[in-house]
PDBQT receptor file of N, H, CA, C and O in Angstrom, charges set to zero:
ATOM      1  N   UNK A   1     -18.352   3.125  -9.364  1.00  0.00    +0.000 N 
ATOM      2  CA  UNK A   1     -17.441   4.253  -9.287  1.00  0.00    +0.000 C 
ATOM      3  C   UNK A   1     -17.188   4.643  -7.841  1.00  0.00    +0.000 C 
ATOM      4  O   UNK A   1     -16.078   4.809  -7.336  1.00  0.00    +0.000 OA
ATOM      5  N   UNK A   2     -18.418   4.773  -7.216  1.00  0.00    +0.000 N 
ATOM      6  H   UNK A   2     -19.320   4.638  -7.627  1.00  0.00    +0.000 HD
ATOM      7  CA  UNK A   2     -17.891   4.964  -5.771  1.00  0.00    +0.000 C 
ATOM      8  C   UNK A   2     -17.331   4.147  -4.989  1.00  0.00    +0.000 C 
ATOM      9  O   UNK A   2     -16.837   4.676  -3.994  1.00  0.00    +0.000 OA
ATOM     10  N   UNK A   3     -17.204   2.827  -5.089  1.00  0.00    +0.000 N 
ATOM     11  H   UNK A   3     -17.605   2.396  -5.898  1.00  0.00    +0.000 HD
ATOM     12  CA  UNK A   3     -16.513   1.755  -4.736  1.00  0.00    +0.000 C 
ATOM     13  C   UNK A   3     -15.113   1.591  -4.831  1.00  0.00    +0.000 C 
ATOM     14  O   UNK A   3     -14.339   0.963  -4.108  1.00  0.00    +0.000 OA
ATOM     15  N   UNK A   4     -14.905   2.331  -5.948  1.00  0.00    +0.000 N 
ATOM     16  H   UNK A   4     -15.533   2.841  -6.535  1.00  0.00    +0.000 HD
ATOM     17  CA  UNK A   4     -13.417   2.590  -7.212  1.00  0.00    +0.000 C 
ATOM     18  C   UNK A   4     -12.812   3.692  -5.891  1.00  0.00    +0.000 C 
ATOM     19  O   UNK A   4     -11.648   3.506  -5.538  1.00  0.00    +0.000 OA
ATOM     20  N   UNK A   5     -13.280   4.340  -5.488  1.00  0.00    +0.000 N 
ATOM     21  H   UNK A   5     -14.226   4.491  -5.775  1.00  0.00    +0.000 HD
ATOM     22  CA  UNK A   5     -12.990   5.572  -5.098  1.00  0.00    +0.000 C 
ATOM     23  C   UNK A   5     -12.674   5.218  -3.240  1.00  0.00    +0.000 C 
ATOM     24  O   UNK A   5     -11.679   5.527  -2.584  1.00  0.00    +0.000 OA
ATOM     25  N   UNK A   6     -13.776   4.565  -2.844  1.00  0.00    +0.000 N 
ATOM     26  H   UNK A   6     -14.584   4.314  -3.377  1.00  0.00    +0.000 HD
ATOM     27  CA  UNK A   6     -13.299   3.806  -1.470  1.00  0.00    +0.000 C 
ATOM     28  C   UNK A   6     -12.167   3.241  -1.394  1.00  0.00    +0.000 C 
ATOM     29  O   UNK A   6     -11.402   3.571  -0.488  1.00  0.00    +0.000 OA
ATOM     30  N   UNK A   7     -11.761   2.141  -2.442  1.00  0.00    +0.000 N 
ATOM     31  H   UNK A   7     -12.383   1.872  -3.178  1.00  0.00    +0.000 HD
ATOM     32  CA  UNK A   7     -10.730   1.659  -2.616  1.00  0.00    +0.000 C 
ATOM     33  C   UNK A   7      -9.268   1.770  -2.586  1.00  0.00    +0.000 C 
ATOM     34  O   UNK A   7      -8.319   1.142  -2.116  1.00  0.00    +0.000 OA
ATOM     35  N   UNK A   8      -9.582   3.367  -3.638  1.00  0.00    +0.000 N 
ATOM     36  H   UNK A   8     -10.353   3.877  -4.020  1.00  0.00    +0.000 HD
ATOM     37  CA  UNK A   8      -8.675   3.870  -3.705  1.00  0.00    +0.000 C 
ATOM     38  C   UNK A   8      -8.099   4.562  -2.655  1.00  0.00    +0.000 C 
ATOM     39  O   UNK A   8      -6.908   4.429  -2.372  1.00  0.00    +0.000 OA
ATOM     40  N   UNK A   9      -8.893   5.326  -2.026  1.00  0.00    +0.000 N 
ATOM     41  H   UNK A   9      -9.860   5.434  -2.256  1.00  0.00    +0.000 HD
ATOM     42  CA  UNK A   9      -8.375   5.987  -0.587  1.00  0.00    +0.000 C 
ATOM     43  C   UNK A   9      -7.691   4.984   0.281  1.00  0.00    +0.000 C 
ATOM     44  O   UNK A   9      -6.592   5.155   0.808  1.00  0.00    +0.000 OA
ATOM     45  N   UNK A  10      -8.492   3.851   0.389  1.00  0.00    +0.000 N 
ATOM     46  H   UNK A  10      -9.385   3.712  -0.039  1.00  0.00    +0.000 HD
ATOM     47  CA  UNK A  10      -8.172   2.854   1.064  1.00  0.00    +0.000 C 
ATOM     48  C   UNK A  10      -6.254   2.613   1.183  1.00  0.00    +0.000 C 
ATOM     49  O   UNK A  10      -5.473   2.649   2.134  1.00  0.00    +0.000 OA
ATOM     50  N   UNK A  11      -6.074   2.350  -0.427  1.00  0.00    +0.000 N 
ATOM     51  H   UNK A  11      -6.709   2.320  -1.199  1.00  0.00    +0.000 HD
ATOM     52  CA  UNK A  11      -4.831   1.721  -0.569  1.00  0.00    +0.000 C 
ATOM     53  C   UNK A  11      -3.777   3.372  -0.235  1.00  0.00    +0.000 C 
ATOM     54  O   UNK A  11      -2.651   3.268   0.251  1.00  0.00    +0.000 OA
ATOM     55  N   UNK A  12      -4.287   4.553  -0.533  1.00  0.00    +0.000 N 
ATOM     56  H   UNK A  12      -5.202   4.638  -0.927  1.00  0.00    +0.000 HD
ATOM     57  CA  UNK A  12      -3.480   5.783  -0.506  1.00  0.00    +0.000 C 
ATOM     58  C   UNK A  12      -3.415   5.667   1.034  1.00  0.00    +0.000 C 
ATOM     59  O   UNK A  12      -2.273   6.003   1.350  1.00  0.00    +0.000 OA
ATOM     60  N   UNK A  13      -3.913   5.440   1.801  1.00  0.00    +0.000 N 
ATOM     61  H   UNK A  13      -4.841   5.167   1.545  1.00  0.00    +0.000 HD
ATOM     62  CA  UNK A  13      -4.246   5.490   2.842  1.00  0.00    +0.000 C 
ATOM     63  C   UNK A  13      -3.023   4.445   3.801  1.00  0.00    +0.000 C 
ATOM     64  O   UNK A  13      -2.443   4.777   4.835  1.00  0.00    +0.000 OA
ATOM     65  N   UNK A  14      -2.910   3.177   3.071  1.00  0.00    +0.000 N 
ATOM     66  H   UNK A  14      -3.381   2.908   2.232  1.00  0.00    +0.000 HD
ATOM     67  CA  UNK A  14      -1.707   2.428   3.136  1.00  0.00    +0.000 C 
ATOM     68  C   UNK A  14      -0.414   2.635   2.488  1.00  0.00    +0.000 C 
ATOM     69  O   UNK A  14       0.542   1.880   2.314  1.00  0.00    +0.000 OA
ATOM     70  N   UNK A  15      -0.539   3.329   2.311  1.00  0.00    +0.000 N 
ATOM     71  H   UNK A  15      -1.316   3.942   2.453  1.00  0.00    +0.000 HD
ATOM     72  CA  UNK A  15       0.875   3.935   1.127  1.00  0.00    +0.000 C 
ATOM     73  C   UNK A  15       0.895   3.119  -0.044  1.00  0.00    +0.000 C 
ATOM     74  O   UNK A  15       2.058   2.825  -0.318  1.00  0.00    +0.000 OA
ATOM     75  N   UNK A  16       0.108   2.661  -0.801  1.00  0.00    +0.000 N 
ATOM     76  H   UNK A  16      -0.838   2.900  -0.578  1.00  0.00    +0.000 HD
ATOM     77  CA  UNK A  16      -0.097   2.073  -1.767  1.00  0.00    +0.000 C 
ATOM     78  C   UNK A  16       0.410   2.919  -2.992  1.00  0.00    +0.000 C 
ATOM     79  O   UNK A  16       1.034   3.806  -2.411  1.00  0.00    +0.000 OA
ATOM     80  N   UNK A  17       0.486   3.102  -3.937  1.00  0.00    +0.000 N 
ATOM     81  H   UNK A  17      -0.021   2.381  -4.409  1.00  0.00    +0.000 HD
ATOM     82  CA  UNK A  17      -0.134   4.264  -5.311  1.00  0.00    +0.000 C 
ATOM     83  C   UNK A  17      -0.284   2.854  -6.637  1.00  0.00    +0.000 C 
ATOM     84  O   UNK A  17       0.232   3.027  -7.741  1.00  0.00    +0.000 OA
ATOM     85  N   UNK A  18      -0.739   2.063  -6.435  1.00  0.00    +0.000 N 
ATOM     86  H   UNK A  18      -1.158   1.923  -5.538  1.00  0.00    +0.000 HD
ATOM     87  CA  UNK A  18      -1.411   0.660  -7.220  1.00  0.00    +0.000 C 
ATOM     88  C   UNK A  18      -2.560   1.754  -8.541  1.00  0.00    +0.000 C 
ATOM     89  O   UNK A  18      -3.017   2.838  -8.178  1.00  0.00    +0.000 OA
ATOM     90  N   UNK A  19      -2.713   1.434  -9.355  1.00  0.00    +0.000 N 
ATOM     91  H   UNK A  19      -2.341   0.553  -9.649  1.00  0.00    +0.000 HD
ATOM     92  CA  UNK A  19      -4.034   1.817  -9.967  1.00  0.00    +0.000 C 
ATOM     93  C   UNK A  19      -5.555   0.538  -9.341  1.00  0.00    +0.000 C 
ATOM     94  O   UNK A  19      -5.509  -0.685  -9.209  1.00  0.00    +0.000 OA
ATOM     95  N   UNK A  20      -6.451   1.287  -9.152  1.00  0.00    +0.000 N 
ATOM     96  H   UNK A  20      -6.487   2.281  -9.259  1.00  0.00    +0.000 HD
ATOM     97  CA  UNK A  20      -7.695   0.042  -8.731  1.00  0.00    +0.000 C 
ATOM     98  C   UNK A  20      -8.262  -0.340  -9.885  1.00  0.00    +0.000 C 
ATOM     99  O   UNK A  20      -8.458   0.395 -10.852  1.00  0.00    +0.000 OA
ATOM    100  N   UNK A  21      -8.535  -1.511  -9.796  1.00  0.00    +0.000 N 
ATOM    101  H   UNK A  21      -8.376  -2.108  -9.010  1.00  0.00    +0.000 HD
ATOM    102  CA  UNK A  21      -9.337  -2.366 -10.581  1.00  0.00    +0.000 C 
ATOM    103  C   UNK A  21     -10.409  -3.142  -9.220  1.00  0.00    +0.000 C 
ATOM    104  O   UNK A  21     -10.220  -3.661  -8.120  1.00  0.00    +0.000 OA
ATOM    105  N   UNK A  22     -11.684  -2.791 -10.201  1.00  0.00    +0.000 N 
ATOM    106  H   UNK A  22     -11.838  -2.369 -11.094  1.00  0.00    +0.000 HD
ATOM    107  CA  UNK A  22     -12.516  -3.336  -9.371  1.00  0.00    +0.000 C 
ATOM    108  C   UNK A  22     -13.229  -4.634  -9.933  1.00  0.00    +0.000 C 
ATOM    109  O   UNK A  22     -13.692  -4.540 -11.070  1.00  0.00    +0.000 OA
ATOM    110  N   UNK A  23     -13.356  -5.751  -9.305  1.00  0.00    +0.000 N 
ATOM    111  H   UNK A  23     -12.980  -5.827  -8.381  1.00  0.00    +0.000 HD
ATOM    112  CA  UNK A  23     -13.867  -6.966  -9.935  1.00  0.00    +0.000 C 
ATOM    113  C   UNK A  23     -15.145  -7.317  -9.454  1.00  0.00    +0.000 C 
ATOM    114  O   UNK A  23     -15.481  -7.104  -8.289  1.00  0.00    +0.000 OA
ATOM    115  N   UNK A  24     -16.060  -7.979 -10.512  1.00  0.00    +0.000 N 
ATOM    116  H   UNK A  24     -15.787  -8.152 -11.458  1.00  0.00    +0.000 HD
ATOM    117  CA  UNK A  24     -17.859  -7.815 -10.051  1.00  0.00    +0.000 C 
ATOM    118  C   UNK A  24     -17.731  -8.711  -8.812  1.00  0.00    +0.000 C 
ATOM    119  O   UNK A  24     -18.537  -8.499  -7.906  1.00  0.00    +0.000 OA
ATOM    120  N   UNK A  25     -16.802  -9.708  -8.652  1.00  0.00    +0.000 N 
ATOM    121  H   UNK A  25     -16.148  -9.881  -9.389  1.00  0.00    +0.000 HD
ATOM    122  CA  UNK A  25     -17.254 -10.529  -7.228  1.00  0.00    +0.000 C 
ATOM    123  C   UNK A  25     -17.338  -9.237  -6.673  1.00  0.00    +0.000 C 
ATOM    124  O   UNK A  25     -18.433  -8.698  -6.836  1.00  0.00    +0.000 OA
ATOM    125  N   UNK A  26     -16.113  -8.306  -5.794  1.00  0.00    +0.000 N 
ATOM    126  H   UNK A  26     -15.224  -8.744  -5.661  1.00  0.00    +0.000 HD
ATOM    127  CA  UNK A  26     -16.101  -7.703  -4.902  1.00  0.00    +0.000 C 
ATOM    128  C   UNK A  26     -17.710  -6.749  -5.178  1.00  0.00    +0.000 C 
ATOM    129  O   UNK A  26     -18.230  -6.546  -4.081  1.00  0.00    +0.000 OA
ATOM    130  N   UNK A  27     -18.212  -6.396  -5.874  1.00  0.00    +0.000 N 
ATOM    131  H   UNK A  27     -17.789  -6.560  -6.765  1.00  0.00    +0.000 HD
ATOM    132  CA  UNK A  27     -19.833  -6.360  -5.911  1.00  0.00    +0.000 C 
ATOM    133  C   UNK A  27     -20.683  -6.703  -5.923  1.00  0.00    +0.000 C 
ATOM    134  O   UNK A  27     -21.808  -6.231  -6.091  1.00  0.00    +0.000 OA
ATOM    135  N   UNK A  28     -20.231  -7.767  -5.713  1.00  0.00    +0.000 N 
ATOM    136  H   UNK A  28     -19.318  -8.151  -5.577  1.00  0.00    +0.000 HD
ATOM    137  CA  UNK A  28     -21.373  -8.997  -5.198  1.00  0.00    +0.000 C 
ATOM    138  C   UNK A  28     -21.590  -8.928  -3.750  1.00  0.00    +0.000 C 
ATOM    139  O   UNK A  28     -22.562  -9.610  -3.427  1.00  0.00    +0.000 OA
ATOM    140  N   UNK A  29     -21.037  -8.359  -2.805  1.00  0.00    +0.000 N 
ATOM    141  H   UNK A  29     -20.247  -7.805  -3.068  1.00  0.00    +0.000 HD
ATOM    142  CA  UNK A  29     -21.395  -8.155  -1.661  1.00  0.00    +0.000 C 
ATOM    143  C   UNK A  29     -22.417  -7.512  -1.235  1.00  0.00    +0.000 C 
ATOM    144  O   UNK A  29     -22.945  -7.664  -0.134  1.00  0.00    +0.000 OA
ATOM    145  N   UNK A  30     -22.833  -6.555  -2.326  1.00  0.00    +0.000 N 
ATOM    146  H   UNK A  30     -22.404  -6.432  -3.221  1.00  0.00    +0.000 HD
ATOM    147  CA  UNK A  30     -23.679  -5.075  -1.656  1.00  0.00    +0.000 C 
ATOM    148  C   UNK A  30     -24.736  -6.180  -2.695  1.00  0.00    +0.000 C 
ATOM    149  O   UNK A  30     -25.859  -5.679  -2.631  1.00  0.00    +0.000 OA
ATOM    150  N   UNK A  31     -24.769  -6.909  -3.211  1.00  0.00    +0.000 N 
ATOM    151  H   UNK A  31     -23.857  -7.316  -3.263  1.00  0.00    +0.000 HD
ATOM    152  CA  UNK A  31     -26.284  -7.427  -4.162  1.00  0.00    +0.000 C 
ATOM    153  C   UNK A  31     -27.123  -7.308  -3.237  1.00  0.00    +0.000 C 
ATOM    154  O   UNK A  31     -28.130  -6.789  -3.719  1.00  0.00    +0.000 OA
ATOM    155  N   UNK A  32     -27.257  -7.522  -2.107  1.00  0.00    +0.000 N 
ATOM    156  H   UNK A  32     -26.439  -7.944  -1.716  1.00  0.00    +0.000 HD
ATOM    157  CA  UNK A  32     -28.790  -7.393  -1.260  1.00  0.00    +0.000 C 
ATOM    158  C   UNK A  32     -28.907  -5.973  -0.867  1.00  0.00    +0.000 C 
ATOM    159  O   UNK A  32     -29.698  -5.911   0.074  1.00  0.00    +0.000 OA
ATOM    160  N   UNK A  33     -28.392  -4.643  -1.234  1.00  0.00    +0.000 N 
ATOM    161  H   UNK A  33     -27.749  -4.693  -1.999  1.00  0.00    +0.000 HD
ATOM    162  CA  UNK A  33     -28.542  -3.671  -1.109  1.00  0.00    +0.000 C 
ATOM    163  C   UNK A  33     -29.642  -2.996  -1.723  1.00  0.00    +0.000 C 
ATOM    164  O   UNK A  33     -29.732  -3.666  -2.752  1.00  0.00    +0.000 OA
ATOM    165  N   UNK A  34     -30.373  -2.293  -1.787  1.00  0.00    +0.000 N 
ATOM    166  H   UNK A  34     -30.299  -1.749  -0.951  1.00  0.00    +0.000 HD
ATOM    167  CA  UNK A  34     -31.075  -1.221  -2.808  1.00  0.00    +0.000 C 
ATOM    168  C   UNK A  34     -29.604  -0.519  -3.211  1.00  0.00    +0.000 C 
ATOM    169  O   UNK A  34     -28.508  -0.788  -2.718  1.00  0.00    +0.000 OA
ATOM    170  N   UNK A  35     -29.896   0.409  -4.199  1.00  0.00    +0.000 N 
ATOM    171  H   UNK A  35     -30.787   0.628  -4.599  1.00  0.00    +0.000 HD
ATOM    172  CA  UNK A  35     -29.165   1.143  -4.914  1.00  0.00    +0.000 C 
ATOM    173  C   UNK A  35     -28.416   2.502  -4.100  1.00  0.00    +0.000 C 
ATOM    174  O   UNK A  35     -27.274   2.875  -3.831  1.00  0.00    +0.000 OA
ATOM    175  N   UNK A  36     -30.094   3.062  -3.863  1.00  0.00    +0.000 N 
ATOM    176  H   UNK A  36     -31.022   2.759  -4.082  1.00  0.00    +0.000 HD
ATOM    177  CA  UNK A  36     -29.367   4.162  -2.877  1.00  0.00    +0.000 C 
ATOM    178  C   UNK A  36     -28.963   3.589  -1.783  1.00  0.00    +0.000 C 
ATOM    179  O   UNK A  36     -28.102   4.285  -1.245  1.00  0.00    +0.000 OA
ATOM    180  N   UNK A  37     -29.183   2.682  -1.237  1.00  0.00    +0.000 N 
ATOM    181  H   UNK A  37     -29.882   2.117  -1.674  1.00  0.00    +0.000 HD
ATOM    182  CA  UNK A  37     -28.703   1.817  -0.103  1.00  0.00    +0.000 C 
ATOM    183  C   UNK A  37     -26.603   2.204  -0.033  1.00  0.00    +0.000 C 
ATOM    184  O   UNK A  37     -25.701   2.668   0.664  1.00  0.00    +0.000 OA
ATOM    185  N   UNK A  38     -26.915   1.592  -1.288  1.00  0.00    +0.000 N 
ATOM    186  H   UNK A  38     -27.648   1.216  -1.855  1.00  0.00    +0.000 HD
ATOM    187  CA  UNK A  38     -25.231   1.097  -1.126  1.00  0.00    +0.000 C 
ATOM    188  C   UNK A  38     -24.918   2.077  -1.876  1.00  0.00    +0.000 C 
ATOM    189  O   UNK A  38     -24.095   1.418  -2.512  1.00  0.00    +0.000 OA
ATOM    190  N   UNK A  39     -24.854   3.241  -2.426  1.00  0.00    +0.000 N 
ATOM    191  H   UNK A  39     -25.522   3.776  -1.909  1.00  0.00    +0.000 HD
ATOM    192  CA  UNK A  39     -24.497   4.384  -2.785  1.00  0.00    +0.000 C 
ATOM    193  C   UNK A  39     -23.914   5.485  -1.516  1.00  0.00    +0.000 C 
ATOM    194  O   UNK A  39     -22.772   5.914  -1.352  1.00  0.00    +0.000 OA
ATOM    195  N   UNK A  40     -25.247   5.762  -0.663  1.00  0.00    +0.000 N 
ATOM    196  H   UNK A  40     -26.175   5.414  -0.796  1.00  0.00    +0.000 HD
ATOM    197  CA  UNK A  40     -24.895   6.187   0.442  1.00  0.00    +0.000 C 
ATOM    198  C   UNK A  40     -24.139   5.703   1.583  1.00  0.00    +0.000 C 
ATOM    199  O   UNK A  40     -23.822   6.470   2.492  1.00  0.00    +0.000 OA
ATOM    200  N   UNK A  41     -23.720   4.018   1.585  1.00  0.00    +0.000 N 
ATOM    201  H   UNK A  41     -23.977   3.395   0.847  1.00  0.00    +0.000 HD
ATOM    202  CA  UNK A  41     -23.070   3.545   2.201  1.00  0.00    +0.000 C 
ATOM    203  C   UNK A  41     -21.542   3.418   1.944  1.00  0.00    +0.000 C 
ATOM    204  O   UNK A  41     -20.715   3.111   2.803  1.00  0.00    +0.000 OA
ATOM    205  N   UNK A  42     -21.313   3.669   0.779  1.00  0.00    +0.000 N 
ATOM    206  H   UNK A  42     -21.985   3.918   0.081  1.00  0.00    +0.000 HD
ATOM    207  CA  UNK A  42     -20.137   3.644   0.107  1.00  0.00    +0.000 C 
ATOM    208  C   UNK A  42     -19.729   5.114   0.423  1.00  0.00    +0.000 C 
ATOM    209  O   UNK A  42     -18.707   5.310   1.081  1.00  0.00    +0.000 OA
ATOM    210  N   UNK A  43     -20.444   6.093   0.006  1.00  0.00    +0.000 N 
ATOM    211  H   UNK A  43     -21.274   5.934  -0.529  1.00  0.00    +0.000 HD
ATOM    212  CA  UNK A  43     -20.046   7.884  -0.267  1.00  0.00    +0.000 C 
ATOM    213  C   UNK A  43     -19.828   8.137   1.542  1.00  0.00    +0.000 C 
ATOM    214  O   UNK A  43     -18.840   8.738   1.962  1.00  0.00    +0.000 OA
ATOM    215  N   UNK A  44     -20.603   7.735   2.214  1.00  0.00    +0.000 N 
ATOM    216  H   UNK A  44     -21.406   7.246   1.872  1.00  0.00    +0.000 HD
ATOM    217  CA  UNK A  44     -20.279   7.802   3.943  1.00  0.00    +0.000 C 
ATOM    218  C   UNK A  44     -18.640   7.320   4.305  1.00  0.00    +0.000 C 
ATOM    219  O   UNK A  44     -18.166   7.536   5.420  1.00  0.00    +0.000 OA
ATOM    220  N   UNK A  45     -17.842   6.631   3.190  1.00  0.00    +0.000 N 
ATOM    221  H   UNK A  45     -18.227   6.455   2.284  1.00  0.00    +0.000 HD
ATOM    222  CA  UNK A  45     -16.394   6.124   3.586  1.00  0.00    +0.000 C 
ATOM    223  C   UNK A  45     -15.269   6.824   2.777  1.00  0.00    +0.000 C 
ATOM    224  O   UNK A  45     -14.072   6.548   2.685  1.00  0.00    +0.000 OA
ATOM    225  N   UNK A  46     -15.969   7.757   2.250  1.00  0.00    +0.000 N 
ATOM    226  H   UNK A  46     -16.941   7.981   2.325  1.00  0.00    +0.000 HD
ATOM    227  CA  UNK A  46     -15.121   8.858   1.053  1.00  0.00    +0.000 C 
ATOM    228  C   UNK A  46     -15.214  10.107   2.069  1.00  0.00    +0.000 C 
ATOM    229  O   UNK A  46     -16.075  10.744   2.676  1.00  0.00    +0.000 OA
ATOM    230  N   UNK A  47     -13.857  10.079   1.899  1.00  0.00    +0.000 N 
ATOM    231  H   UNK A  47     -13.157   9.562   1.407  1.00  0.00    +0.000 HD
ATOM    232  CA  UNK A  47     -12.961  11.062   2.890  1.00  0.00    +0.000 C 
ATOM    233  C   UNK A  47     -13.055  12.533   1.736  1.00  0.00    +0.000 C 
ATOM    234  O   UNK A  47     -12.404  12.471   0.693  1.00  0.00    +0.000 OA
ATOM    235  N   UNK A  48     -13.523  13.229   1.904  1.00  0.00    +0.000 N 
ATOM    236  H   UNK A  48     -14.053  13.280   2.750  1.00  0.00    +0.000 HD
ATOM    237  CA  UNK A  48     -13.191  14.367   0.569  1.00  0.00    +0.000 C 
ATOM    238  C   UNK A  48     -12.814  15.250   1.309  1.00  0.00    +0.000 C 
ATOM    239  O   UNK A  48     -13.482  16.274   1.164  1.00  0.00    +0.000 OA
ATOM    240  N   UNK A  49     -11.845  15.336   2.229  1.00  0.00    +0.000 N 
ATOM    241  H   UNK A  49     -11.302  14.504   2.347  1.00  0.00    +0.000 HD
ATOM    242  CA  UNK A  49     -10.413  16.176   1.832  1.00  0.00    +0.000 C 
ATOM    243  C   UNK A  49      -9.333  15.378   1.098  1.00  0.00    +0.000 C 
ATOM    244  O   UNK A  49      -8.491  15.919   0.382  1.00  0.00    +0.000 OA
ATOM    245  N   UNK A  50      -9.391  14.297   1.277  1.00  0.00    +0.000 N 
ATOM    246  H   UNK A  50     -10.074  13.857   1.859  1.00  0.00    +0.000 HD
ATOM    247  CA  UNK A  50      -8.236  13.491   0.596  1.00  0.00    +0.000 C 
ATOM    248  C   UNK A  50      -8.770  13.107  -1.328  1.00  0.00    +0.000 C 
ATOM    249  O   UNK A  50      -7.917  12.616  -2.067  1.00  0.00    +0.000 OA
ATOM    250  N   UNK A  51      -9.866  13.340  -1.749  1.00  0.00    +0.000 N 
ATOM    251  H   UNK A  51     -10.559  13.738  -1.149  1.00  0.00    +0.000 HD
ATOM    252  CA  UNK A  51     -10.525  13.543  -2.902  1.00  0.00    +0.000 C 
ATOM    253  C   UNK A  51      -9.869  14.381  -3.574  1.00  0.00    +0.000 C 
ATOM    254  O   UNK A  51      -9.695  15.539  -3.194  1.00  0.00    +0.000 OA
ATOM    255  N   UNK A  52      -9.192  13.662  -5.212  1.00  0.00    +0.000 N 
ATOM    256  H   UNK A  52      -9.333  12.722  -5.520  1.00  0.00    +0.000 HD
ATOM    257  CA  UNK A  52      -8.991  14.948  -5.974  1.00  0.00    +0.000 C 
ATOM    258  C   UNK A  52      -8.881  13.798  -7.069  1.00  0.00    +0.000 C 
ATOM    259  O   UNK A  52      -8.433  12.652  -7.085  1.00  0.00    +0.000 OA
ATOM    260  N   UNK A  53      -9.756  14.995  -8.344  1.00  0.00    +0.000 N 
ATOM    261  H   UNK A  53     -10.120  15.927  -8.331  1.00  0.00    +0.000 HD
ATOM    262  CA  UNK A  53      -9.885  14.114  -9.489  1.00  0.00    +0.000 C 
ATOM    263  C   UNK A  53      -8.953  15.255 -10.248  1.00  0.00    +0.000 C 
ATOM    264  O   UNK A  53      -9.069  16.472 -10.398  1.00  0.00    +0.000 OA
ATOM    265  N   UNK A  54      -7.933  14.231 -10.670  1.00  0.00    +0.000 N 
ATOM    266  H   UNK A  54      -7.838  13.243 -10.549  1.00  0.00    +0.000 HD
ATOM    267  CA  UNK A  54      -7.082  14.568 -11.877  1.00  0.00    +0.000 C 
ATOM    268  C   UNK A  54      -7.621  14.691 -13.006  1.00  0.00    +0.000 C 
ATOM    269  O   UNK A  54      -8.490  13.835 -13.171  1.00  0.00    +0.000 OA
ATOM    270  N   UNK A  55      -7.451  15.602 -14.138  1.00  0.00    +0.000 N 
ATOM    271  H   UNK A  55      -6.746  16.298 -14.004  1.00  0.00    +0.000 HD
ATOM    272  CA  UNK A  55      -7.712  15.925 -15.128  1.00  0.00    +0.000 C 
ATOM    273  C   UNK A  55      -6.992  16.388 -16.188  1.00  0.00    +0.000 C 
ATOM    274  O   UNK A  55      -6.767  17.597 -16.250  1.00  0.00    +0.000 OA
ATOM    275  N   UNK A  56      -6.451  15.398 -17.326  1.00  0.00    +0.000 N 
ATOM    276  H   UNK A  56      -6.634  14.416 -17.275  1.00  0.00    +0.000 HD
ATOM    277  CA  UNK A  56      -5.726  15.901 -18.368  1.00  0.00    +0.000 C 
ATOM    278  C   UNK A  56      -6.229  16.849 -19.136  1.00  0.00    +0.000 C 
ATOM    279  O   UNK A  56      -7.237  16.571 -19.785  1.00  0.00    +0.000 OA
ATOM    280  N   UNK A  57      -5.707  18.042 -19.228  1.00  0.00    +0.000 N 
ATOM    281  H   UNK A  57      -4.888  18.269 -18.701  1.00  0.00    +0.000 HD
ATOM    282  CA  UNK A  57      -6.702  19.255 -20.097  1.00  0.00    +0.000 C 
ATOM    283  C   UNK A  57      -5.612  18.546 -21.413  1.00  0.00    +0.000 C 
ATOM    284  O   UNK A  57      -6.480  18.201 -22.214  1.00  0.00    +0.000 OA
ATOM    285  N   UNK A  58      -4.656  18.265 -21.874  1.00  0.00    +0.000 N 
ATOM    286  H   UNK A  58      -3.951  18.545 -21.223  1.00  0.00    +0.000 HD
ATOM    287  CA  UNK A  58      -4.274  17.970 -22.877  1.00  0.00    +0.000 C 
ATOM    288  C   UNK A  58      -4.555  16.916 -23.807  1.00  0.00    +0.000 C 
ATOM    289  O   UNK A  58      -3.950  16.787 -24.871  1.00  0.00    +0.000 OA
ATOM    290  N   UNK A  59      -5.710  15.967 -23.303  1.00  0.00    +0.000 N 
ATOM    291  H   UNK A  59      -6.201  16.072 -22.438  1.00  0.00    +0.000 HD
ATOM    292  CA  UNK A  59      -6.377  14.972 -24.127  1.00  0.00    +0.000 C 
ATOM    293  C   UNK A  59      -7.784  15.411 -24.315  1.00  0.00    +0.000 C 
ATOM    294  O   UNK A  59      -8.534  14.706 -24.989  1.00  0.00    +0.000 OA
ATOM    295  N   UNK A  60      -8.229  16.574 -23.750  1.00  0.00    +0.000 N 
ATOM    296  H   UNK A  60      -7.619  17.148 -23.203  1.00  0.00    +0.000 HD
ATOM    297  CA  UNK A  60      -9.378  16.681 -23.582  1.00  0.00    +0.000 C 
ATOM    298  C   UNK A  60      -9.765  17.556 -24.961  1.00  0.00    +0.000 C 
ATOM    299  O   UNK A  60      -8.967  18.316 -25.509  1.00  0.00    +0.000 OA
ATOM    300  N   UNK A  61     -11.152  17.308 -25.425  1.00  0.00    +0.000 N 
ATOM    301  H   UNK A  61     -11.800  16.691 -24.980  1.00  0.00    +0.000 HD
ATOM    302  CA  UNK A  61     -11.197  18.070 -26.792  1.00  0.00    +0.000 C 
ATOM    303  C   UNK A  61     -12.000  19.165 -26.731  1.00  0.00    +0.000 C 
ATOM    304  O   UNK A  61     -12.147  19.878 -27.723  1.00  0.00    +0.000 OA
TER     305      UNK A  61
């Protein structure tokens, strides 16, 4: 998820508006990571002013 979220800034960031799909190769990179390793290495490239999670209140039950 936080990877999803790097990504995404990434491409907003290029003027993209693509939906991300993330594929296990591209997580195959961090495999020699610990967990929190690459958690905190990922969340260190998340910009959160540019962060905003949309939320349909009309599907929601």
């Amino acid at each position: 998820l936080v990877y999803g979220v790097v990504k995404l800034q990434e491409r907003v960031a290029n003027g993209e508006a693509a939906p991300v799909t993330v594929k296990p190769y591209e997580l195959e990179e961090f495999s020699d990571l610990e967990r929190d390793e690459l958690v905190d290495k990922l969340a260190d490239q998340i910009d959160d002013d540019e962060l905003v999670m949309r939320y349909n209140f009309a599907d929601s039950p």
